[in-house]
C-alpha positions as CSV (number, residue, x, y, z in Angstrom):
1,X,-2.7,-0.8,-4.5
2,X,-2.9,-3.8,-6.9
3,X,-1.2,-7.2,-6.5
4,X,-1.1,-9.9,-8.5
5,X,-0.4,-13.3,-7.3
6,X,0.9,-16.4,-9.5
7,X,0.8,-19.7,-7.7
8,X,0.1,-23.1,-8.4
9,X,-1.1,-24.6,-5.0
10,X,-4.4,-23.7,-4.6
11,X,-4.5,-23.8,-0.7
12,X,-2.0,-21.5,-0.4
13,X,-3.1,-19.5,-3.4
14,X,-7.1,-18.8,-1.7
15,X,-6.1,-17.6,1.3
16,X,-3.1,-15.6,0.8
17,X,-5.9,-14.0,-1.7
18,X,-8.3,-13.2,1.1
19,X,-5.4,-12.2,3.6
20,X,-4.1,-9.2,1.2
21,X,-7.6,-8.2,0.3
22,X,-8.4,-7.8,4.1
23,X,-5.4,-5.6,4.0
24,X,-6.9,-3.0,1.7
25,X,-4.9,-4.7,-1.6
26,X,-6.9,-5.2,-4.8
27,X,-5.6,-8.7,-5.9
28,X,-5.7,-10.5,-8.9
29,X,-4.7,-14.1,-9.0
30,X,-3.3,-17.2,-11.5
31,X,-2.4,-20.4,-10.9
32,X,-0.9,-21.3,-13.9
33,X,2.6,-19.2,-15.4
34,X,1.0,-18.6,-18.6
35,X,-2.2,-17.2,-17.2
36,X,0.0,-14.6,-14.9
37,X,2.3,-14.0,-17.9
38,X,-0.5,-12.8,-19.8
39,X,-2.2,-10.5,-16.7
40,X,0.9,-9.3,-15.8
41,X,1.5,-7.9,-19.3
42,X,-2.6,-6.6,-19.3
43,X,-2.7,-5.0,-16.1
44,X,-1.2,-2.2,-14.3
45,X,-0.2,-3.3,-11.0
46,X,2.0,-2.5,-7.7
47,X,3.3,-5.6,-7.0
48,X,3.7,-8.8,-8.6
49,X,3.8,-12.2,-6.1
50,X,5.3,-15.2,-7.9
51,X,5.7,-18.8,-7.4
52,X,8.7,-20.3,-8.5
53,X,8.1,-23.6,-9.7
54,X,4.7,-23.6,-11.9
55,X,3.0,-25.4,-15.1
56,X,3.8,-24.0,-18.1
57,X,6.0,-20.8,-17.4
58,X,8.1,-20.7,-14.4
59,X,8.0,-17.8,-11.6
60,X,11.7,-17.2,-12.5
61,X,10.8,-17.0,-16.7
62,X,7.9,-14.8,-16.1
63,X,10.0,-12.4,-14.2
64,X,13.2,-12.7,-16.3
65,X,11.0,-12.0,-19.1
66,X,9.6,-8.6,-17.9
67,X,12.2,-7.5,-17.1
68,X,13.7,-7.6,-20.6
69,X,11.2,-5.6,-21.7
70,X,11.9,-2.9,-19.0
71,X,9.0,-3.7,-16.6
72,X,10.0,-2.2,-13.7
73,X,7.0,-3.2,-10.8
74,X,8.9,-4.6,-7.8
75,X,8.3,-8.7,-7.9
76,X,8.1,-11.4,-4.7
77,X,9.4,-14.6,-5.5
78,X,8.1,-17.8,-3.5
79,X,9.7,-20.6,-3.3
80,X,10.7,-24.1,-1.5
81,X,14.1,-23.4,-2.9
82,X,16.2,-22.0,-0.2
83,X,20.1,-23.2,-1.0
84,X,21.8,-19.9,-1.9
85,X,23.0,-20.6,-5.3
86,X,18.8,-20.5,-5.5
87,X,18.5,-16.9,-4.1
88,X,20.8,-16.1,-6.2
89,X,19.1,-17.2,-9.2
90,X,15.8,-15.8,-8.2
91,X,17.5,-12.5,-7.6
92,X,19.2,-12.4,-11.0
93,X,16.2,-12.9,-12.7
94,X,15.1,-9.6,-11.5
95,X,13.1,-10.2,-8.3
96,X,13.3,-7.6,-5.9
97,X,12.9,-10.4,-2.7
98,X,12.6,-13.5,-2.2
99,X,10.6,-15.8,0.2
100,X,11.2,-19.6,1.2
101,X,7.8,-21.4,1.9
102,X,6.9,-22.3,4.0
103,X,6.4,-18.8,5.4
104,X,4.9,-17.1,8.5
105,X,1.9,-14.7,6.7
106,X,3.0,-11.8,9.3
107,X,6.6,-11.6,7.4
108,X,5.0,-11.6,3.8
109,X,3.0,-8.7,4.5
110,X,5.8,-6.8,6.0
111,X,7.6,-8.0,2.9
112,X,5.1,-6.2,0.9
113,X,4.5,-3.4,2.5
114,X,8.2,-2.8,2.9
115,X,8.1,-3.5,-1.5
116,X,5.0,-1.0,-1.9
117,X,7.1,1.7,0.0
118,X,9.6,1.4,-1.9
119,X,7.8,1.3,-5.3
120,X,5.8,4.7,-4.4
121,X,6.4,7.9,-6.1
122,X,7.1,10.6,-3.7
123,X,5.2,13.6,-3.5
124,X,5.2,16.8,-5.5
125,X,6.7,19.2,-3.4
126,X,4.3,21.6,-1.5
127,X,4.5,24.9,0.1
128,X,3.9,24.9,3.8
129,X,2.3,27.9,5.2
130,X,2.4,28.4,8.8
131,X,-2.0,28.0,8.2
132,X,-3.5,25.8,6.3
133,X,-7.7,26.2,4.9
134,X,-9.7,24.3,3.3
135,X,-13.9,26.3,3.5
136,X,-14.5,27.1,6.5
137,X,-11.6,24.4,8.3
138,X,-8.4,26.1,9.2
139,X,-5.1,24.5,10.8
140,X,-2.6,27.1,12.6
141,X,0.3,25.2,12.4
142,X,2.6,27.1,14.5
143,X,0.3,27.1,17.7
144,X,-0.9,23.0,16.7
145,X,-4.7,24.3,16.5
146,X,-7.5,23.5,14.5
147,X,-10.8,25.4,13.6
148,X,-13.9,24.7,12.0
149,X,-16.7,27.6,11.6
150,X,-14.0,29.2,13.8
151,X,-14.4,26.9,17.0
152,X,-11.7,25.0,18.1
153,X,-11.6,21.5,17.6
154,X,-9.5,19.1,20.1
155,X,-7.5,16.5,18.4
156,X,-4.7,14.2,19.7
157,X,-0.9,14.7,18.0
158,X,-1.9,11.9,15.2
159,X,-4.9,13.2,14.4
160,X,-3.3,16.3,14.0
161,X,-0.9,15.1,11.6
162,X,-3.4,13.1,9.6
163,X,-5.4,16.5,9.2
164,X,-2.2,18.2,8.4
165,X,-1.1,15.8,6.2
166,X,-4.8,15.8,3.8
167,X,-4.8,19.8,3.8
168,X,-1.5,19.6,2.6
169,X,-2.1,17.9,-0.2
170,X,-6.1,18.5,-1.0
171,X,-7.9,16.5,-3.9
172,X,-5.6,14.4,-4.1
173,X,-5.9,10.6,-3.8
174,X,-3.6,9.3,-1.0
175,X,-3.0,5.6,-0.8
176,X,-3.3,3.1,2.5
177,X,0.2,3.3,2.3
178,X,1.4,6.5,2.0
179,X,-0.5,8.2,4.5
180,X,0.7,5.2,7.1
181,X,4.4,6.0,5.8
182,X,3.6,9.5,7.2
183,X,2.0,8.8,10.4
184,X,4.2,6.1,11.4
185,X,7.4,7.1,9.6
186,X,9.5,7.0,13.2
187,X,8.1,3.2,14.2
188,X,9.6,0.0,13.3
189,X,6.9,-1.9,12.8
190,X,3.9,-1.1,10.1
191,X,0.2,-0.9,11.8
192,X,-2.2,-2.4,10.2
193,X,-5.1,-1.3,8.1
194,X,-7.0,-1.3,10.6
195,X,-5.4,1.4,12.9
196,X,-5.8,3.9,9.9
197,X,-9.2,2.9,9.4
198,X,-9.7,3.8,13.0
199,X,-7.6,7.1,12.7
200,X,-9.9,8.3,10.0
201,X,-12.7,7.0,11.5
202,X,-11.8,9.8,14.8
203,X,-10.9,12.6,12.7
204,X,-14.2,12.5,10.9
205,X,-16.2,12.6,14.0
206,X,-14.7,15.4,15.3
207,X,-14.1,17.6,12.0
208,X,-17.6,16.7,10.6
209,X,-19.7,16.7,13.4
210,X,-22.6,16.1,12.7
211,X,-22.3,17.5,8.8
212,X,-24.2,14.6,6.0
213,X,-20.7,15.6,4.0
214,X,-17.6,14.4,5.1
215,X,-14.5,16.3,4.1
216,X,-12.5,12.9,3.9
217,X,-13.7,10.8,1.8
218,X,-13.0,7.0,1.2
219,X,-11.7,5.6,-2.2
220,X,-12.5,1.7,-2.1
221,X,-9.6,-0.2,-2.6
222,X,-7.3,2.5,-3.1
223,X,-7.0,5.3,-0.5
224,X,-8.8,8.8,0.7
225,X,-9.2,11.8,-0.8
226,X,-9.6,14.8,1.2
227,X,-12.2,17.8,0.0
């Protein structure tokens, strides 16, 4: 997923940079309005995280702006603003949230997560057969078992559903997100990266074996393809 961030204030700018990249984000940045004005209008992204008050081109203009011209990627505002005639304003300029700094990082990245969910397309539709294949790896969904060369593997119920969820939808690149939005659909609280990085991490040692291929395969920056 790509972000880009427009802010000003360089020491918050940096590290707020290197805190969403950890997350798995690809992140461009600005710190002036008319630099961000002119990436946001270049580049394709997920998410756009804006300052309010900036040189040249406000937070607030920049989003106003795209918005006139129909762009519809879900926008953060920051801001030290926080009377509510100001929320107000940010939110009628066409920001989708709105964030008074200074903020705790835990709540901006469940802010944009929570924006990133939203913005996703769903899913073409699938059939769902009661067994799935993919070679010589099968998935018997009614009896919850999985084989590979016909010899059944053991896997735990969310390794099971991240199996089931990449031979549902084969060659097909899945984001960070979407496959957490499965898995942990019932939970409150998002995991991080890191617990699907783990989750893939268990699933390929026990489909792949010992195999130099590995049926999942990672897409730096954006996701996993399975196949």
């Amino acid at each position: 997923m790509r972000i880009l961030l427009v802010d000003d204030e360089e020491e918050l700018a940096e590290p707020l940079q290197r805190i969403l990249t950890s997350q798995g984000y690809v992140v461009d940045s600005a710190t002036t309005g008319d630099r961000g004005w002119e990436l946001a209008q270049a580049g394709n992204y997920d998410l756009l995280i804006l300052d309010w008050m900036m040189p040249e081109k406000s937070g607030v203009e920049i989003c106003k702006t795209l918005r006139q011209t129909g762009y519809l990627t879900p926008v953060l505002m920051l801001t030290a603003k926080d009377t509510l005639d100001d929320r107000v304003e940010g939110l009628d300029s066409g920001a989708d949230d709105y964030l008074v700094k200074p903020f705790e990082l835990r709540e901006l990245l469940a802010r944009v997560r929570a924006l990133l969910r939203r913005a996703l397309p769903p899913l073409a539709p699938t059939l769902e057969p009661a067994k799935l294949s993919y070679g010589n790896l099968e998935l018997d969904r009614d009896n919850q078992v999985v084989y590979r060369e016909q010899i059944a593997i053991a896997l735990t119920e969310r390794e099971y559903q991240l199996l089931e969820y990449f031979m549902l939808h084969p060659n097909q690149l899945l984001s960070h997100d979407q496959i957490s939005q499965y898995l942990w659909k019932e939970e409150e609280t998002a995991p991080t990266s890191n617990a699907l990085v783990a989750q893939i991490k268990l699933l390929r040692r026990k489909i792949d074996r010992d195999r130099q291929t590995s049926l999942i395969n990672t897409v730096y920056g954006k996701g996993y393809r399975f196949g």
